[in-house]
C-alpha positions as CSV (number, residue, x, y, z in Angstrom):
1,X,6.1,-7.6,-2.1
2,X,3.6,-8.1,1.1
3,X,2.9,-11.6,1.7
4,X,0.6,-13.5,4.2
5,X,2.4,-15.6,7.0
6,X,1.6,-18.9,9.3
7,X,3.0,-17.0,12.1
8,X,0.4,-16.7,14.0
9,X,-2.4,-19.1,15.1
10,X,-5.2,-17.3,13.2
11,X,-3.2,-15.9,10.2
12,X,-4.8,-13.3,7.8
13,X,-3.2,-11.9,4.9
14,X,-2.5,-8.9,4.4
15,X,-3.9,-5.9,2.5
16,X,-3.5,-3.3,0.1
17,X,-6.0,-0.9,1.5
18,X,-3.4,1.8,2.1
19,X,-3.0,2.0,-1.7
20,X,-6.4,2.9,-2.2
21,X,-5.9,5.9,-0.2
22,X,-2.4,6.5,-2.3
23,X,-5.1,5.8,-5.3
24,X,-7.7,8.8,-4.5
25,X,-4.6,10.9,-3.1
26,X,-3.0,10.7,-6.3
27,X,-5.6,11.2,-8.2
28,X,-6.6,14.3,-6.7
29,X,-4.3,16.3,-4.6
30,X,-1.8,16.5,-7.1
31,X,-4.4,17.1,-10.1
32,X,-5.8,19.4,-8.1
33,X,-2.1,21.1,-7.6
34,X,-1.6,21.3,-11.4
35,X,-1.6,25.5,-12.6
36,X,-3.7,27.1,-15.6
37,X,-0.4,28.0,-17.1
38,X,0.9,24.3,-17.3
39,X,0.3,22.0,-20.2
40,X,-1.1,18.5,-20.2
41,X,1.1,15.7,-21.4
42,X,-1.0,13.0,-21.5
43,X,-0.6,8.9,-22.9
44,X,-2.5,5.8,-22.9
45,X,-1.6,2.4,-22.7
46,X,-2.5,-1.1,-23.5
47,X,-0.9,-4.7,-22.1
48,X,-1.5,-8.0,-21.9
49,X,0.6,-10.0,-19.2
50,X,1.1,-13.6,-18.4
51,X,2.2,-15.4,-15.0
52,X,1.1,-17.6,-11.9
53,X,0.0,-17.5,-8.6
54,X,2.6,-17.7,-5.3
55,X,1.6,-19.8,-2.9
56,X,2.7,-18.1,0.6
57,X,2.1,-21.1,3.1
58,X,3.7,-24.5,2.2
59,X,0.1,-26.2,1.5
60,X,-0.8,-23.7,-0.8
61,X,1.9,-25.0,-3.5
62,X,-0.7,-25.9,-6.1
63,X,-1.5,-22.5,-6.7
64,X,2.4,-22.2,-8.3
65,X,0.7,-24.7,-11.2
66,X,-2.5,-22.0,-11.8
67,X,-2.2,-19.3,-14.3
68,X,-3.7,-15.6,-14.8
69,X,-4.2,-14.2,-17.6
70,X,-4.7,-10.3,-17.5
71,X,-5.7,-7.3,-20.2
72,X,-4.9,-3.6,-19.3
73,X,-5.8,-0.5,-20.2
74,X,-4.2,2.3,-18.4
75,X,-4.4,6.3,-18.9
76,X,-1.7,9.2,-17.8
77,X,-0.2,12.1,-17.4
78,X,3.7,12.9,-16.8
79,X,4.5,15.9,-14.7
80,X,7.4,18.0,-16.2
81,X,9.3,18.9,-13.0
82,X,7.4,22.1,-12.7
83,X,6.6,21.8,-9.0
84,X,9.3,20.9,-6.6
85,X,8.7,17.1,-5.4
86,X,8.1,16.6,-9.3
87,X,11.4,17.6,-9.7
88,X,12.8,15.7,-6.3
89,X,11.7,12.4,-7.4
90,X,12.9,12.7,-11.4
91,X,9.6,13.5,-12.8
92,X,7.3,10.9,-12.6
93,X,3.8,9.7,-14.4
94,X,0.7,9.2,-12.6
95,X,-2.6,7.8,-13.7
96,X,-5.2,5.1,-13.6
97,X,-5.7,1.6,-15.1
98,X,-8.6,-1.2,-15.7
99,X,-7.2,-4.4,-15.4
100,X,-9.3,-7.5,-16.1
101,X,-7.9,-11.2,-15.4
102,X,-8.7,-14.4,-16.4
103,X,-7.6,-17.3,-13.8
104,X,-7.3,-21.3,-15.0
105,X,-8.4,-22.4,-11.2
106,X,-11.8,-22.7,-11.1
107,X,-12.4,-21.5,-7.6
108,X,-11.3,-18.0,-8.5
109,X,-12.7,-17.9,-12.6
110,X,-12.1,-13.8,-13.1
111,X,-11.8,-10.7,-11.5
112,X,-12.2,-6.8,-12.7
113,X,-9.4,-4.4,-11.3
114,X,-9.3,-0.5,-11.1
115,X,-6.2,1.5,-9.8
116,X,-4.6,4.4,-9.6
117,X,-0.6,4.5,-9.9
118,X,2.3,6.4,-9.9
119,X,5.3,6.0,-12.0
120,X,9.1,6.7,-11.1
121,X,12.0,6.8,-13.3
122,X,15.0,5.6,-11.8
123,X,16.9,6.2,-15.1
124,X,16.2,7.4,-18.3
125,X,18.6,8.5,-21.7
126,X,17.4,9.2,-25.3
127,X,16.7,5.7,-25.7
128,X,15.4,4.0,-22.9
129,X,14.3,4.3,-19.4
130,X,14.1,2.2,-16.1
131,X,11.0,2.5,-14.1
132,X,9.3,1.3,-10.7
133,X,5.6,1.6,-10.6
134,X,3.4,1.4,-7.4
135,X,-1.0,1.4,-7.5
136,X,-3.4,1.0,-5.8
137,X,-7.3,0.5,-5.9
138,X,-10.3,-2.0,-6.0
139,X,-10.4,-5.4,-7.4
140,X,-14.3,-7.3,-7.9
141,X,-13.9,-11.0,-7.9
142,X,-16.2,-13.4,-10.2
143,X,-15.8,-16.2,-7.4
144,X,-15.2,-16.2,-3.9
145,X,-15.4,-18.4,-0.2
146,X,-18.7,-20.6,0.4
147,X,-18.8,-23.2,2.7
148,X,-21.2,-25.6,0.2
149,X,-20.9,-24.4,-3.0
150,X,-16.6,-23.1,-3.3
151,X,-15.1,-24.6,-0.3
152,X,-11.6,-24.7,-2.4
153,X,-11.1,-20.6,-2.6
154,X,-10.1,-19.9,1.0
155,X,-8.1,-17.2,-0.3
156,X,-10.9,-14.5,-1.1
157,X,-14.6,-14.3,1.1
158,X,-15.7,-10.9,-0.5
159,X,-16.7,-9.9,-4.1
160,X,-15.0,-6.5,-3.6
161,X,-11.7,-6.4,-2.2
162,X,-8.6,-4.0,-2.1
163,X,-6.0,-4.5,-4.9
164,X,-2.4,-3.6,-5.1
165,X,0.1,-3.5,-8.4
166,X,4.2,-3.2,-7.2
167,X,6.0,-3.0,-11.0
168,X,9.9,-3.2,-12.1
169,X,10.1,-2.4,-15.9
170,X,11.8,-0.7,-19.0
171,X,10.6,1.5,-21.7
172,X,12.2,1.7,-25.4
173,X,11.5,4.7,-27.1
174,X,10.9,3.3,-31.0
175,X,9.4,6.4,-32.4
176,X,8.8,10.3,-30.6
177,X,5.7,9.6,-29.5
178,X,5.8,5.7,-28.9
179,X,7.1,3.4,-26.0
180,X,7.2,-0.2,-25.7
181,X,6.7,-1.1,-21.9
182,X,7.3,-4.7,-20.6
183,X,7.2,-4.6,-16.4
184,X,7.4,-7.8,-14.2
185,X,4.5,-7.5,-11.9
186,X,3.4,-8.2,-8.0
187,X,-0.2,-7.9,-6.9
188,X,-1.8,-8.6,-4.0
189,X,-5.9,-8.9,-3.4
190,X,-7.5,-9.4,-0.2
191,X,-10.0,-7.8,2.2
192,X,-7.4,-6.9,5.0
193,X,-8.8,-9.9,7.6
194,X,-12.5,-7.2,7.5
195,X,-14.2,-10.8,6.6
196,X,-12.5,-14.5,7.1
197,X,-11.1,-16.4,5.8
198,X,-8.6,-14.5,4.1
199,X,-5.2,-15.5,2.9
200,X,-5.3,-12.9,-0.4
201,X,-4.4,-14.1,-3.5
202,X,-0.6,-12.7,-4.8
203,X,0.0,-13.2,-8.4
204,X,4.3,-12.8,-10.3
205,X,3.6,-11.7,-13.7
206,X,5.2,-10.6,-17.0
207,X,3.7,-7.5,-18.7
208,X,4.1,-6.5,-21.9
209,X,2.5,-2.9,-23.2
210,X,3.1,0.0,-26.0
211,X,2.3,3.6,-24.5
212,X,1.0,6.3,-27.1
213,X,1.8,9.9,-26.2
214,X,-0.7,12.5,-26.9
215,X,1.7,15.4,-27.1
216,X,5.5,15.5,-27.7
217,X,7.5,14.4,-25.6
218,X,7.8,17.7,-22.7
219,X,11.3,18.7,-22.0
220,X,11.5,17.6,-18.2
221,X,13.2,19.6,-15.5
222,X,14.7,17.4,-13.2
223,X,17.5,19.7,-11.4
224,X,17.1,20.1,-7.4
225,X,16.4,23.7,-6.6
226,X,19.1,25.5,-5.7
227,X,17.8,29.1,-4.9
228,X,14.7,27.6,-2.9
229,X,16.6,26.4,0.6
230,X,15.3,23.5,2.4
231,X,15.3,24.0,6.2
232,X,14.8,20.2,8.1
233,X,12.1,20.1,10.4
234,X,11.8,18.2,13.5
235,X,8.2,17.6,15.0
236,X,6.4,15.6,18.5
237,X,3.3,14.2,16.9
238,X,0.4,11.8,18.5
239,X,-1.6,10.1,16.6
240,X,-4.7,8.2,17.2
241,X,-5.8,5.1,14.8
242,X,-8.8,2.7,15.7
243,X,-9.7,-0.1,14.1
244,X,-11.9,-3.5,13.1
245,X,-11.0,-7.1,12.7
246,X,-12.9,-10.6,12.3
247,X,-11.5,-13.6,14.2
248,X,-12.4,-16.7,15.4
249,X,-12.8,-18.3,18.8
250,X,-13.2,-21.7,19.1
251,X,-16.7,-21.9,17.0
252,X,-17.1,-17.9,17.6
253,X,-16.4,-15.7,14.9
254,X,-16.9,-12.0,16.1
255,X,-15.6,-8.8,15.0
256,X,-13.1,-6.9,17.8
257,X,-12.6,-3.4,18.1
258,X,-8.4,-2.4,18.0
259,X,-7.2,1.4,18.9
260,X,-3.5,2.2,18.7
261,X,-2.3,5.6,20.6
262,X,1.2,6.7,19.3
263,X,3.5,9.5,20.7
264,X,6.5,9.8,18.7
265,X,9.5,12.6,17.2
266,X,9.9,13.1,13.4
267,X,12.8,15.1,11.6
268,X,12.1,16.0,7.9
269,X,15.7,15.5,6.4
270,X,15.2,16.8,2.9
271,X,12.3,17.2,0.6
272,X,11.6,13.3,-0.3
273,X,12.2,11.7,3.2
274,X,11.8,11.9,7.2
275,X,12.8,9.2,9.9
276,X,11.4,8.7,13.6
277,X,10.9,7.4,16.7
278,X,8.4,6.7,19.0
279,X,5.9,4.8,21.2
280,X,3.1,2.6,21.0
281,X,0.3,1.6,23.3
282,X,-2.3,-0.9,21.5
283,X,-5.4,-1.9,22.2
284,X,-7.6,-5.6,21.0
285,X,-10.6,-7.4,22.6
286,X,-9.3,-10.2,20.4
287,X,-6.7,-10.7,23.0
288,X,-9.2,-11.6,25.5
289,X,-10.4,-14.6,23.3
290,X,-7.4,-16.6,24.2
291,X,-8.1,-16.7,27.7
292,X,-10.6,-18.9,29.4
293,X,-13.8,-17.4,29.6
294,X,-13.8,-17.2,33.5
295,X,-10.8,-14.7,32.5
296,X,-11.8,-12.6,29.7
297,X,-12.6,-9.7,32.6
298,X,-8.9,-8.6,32.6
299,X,-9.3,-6.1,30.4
300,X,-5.5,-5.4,31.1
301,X,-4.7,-8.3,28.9
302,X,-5.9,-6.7,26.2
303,X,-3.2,-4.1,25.8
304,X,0.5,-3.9,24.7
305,X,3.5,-1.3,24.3
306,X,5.9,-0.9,22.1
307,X,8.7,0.9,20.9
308,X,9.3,1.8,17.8
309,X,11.3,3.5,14.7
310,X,10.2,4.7,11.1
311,X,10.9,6.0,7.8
312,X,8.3,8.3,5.7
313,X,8.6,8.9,2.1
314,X,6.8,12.3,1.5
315,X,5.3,13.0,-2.2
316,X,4.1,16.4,-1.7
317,X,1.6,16.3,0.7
318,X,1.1,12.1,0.5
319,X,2.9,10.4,2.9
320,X,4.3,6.8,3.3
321,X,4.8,5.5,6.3
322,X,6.9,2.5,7.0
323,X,7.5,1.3,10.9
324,X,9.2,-1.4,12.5
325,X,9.1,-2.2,16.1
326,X,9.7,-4.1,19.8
327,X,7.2,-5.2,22.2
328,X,8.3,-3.8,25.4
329,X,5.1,-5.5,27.2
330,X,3.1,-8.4,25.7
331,X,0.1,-9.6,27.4
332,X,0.5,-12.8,25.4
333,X,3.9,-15.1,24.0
334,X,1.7,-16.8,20.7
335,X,2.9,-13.9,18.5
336,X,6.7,-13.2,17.9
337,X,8.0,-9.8,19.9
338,X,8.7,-7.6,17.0
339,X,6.3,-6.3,14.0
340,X,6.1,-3.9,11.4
341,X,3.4,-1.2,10.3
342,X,2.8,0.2,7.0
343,X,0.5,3.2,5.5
344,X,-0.2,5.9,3.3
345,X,-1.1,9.6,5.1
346,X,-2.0,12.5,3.6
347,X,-1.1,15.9,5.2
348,X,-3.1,19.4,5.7
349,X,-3.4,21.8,7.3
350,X,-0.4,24.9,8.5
351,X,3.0,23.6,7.5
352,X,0.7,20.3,7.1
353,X,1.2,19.6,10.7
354,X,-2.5,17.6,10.6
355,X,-3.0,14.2,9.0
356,X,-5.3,11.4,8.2
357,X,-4.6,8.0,6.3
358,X,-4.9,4.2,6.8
359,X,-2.2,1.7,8.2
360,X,-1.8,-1.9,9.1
361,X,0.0,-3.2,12.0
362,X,1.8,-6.7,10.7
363,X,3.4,-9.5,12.4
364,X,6.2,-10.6,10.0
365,X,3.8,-9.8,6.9
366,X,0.8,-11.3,8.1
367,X,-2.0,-8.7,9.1
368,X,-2.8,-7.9,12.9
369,X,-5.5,-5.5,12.0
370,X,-6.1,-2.1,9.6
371,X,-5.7,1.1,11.5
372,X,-7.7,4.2,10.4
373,X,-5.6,7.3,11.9
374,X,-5.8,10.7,13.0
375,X,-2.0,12.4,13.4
376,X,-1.5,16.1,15.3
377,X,2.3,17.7,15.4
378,X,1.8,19.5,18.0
379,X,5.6,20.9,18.8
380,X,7.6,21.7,16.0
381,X,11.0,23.6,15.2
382,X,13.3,24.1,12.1
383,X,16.8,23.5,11.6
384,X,18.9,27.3,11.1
């Protein structure tokens, strides 16, 4: 679960926008992967789910008292372990969902939710199965931040935001082509700090669904090749990520440009994972609003280093990335000296050595800014 934090003196929340790279990745890489020879398994499947709002600052406890109330209506299709990474990660479903919420707090009323997911069994018999679910996509909201006429809803300032769906759940197999689903549910909405002010809204809640399958139920392959050898690779990569962010100063509010350079090492381990190392050197005018204004000249304030390490989970050619790291220069003391960066890449190219995607730099959950990166392995070697 990604939460916003007081940390900082101008806290944003943080946002989902990765996922909605993970939702058009999904979507389309691997449908686009999927062979003439292999059959569609295909199910739909409505919900209804109940649950309240989590307050993530101590003066936003009232929200704990406000309830949602949401209708889904998702569609998808399980893989059968044909390809390799299907089989790696147990087979999972993949798909999209409409989601539509009713809210009991007037400043929010309703919002309408579209996402992509995927769907990962972490254990399954003839019976029943144990699943985790993560998705990604847009959310429009009914009500949002105005200075005169909803001062209240200082959680969401745009209509269209970036939504995000983290599930735990269990299926029960009643009949060969029937499932009931219940799932307990996380979801985050918020703009990623693009517009203030911006705390997100993040919503616990208990699902409860029965998924139809098209087809019979396909038998599923799910042993780990054994013929096909996997050789770990190690790779030097630098990547390149700019980015945007509003903030204010004093009774300034301005939008700041951000740029990240990274040089770092990666070693692929097996099919599903990679870890990593590397360095950071950061870039934000926002910075130079804490000085004086006879000082904001020193542009060298506005930069930072850091070291850090990371872990990637790989599905095929989509990539999550998940970093934490250590100041090793800090230009300013207000933040705390370690933070975290998360993203979704998706990888081309020969050996797939190029790739684009979306991350955002946190400071103990709550956003810095949302990086939009470029990443080139330029050296790489295999293991014999």
């Amino acid at each position: 679960m990604i939460l916003s934090s007081p940390i900082m003196k101008n806290s944003k929340s943080i946002s989902p926008i990765l996922f909605c790279i993970i939702a058009l990745l999904f979507s389309s890489e691997i449908s686009a992967q999927e062979t003439q020879k292999s059959k569609g398994y295909y199910y739909f499947e409505p919900a209804i789910s109940y649950g309240r709002f989590v307050p993530t600052v101590p003066e936003d406890h009232f929200l704990w008292q406000k309830s949602i109330y949401n209708v889904i209506l998702s569609f998808g299709k399980q893989t059968t372990g044909e390809k390799a990474w299907e089989r790696a990660f147990n087979c999972p479903d993949y798909g999209f969902a409409i989601k539509y919420g009713y809210m009991d707090y007037e400043a929010f009323n309703s919002r309408f939710a579209i996402y992509a997911y995927i769907n990962g069994r972490i254990y399954e018999n003839e019976f029943l199965g144990f699943t985790y679910k993560l998705g990604g996509g847009l959310s429009c909201w009914n009500k949002i931040y105005d200075e005169t006429t909803n001062p209240d809803n200082i959680f969401i300032s745009t209509h269209l935001n970036c939504h995000l769906n983290i599930d735990l759940g269990a299926f029960f197999k009643i009949s060969p082509k029937t499932d009931i689903v219940g799932n307990v549910v996380v979801s985050h909405s918020s703009n990623g700090a693009l517009k203030l002010p911006n705390r997100g809204s993040n919503a616990l809640t208990g699902q409860l669904g029965l998924r139809y399958h098209l087809q019979d139920r396909p038998l599923l392959q799910k042993n780990i090749d054994t013929v096909l050898q996997f050789h770990p690779k190690n790779s030097f990569y630098v990547t390149e990520a700019p980015g945007i962010l509003e903030s204010h100063a004093g009774d300034v509010t301005k939008f700041h440009f951000a740029n990240t350079m990274q040089l770092g090492y990666a070693r692929q381990f097996n099919r599903k994972f990679r870890y990593g190392a590397g360095f950071d050197l950061m870039y934000s005018t926002e910075l130079l609003m804490k000085l004086p204004e006879e000082q904001r000249q020193d542009y060298y304030r506005a930069f930072n280093s850091a070291v850090y390490g990371s872990f990637d989970v790989l599905y095929d050619k989509v990539m999550i990335h998940i970093a934490f790291a250590k100041y090793i220069y800090r230009s300013f003391d207000f933040f705390i000296p370690v933070y975290e960066r998360f993203g979704v890449k998706y990888m081309f190219g020969k050996d797939n050595n190029h790739a684009v995607g979306i991350m955002m730099k946190l400071h103990f959950a709550s956003i810095d800014y949302i990086e939009w990166g470029y990443t080139y392995q330029f050296a790489n070697w295999y293991d014999k």
